[in-house]
C-alpha positions in Angstrom: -0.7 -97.9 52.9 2.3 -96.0 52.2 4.8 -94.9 55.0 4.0 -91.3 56.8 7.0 -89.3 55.2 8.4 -86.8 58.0 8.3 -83.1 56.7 10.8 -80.5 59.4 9.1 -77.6 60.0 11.0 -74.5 59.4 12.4 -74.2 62.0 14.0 -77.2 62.3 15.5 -76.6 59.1 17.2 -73.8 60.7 20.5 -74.2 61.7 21.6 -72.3 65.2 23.4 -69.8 63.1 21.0 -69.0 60.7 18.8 -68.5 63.8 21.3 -66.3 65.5 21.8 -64.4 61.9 18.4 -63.7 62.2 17.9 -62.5 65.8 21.1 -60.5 65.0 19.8 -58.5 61.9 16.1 -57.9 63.5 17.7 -56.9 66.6 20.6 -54.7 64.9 17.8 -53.0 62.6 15.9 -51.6 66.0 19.1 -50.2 67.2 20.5 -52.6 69.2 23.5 -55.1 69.6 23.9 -58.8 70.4 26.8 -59.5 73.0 26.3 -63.2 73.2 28.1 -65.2 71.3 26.5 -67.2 68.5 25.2 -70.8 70.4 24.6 -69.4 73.4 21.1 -70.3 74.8 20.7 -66.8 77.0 21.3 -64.3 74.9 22.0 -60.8 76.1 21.2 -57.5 74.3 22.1 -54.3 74.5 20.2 -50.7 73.2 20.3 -47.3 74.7 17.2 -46.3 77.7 14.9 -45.1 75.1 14.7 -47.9 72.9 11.7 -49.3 72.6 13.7 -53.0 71.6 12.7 -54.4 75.3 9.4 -53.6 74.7 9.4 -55.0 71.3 11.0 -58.3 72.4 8.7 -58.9 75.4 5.7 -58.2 72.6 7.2 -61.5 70.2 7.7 -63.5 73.5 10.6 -63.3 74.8 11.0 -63.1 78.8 13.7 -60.5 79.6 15.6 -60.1 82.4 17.4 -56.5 83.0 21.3 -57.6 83.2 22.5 -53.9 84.5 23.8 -51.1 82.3 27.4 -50.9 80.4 29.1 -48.2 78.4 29.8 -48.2 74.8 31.4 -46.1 72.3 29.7 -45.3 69.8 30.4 -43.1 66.7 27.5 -40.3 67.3 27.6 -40.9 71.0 27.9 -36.7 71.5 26.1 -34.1 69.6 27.3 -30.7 70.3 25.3 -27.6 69.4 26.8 -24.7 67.6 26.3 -21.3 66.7 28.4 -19.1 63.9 30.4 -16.1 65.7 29.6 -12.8 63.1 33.6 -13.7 62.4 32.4 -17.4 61.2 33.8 -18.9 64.0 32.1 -21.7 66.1 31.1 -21.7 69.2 28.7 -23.4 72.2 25.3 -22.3 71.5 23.6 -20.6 73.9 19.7 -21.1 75.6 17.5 -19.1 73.9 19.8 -17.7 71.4 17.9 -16.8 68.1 21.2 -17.9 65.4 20.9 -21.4 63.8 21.9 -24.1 65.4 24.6 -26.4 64.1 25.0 -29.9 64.9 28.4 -31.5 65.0 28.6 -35.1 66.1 31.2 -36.8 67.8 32.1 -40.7 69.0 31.5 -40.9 72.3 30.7 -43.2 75.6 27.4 -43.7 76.1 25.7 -45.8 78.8 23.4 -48.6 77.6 21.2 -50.9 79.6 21.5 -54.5 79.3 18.5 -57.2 79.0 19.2 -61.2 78.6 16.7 -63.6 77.5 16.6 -67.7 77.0 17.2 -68.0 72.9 16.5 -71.7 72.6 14.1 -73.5 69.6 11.8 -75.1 71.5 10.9 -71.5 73.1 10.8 -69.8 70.0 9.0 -66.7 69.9 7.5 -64.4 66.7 9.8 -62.0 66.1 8.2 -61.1 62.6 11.6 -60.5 60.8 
């Protein structure tokens, strides 16, 4: 009888950083932003309040703990509404005022909650990437 031959699953193929890669894209594509470095086996995110990433995480598995709330810049952190002045000027719109609105977007600091989590292999979770 021939020797069982040992077959790694995938995810023991996996390397840490090709497992961090792909925590890092599915987490960037919802919005949100790794602050761990890659190795780490608590990784923290960060998204804004109304993300619905913590929601999604504790879905695939994965236990999170709130870890507080930071600030960020970010480059569309401030949206200012605007109105044209009958000279073509801009300025503040106004509540209730009838003339389009304009948007103009600016970087800004915006507060973002925190959440960390235990990343390790043997408590992988389904993250459907």
């Amino acid at each position: 009888m021939p020797p069982e031959i040992y077959k790694p699953s995938p995810l023991e193929r996996q390397t840490e950083l090709e497992r961090f890669q792909q925590m890092n894209a599915w987490v960037t594509s919802r919005q949100g932003w790794i602050v761990s470095p890659p190795g780490d086996t608590v990784l923290r995110v960060e998204c804004l309040p109304d993300s619905a990433l913590p929601g999604e995480l504790t879905k695939a598995g994965y236990r999170l703990t709130p870890d507080g709330t930071r600030d960020r810049l970010l480059k569309c952190g401030i949206t200012e509404p605007l109105t044209r002045t009958s000279c073509g000027w801009l300025e503040p719109a106004v509540d209730g005022s009838t003339k389009p609105i304009i948007e103009r977007h600016h970087a800004g600091i915006v507060q973002v909650e925190r959440y960390a989590f235990t990343f390790a292999p043997e408590l992988e979770a389904d993250f459907g990437v």
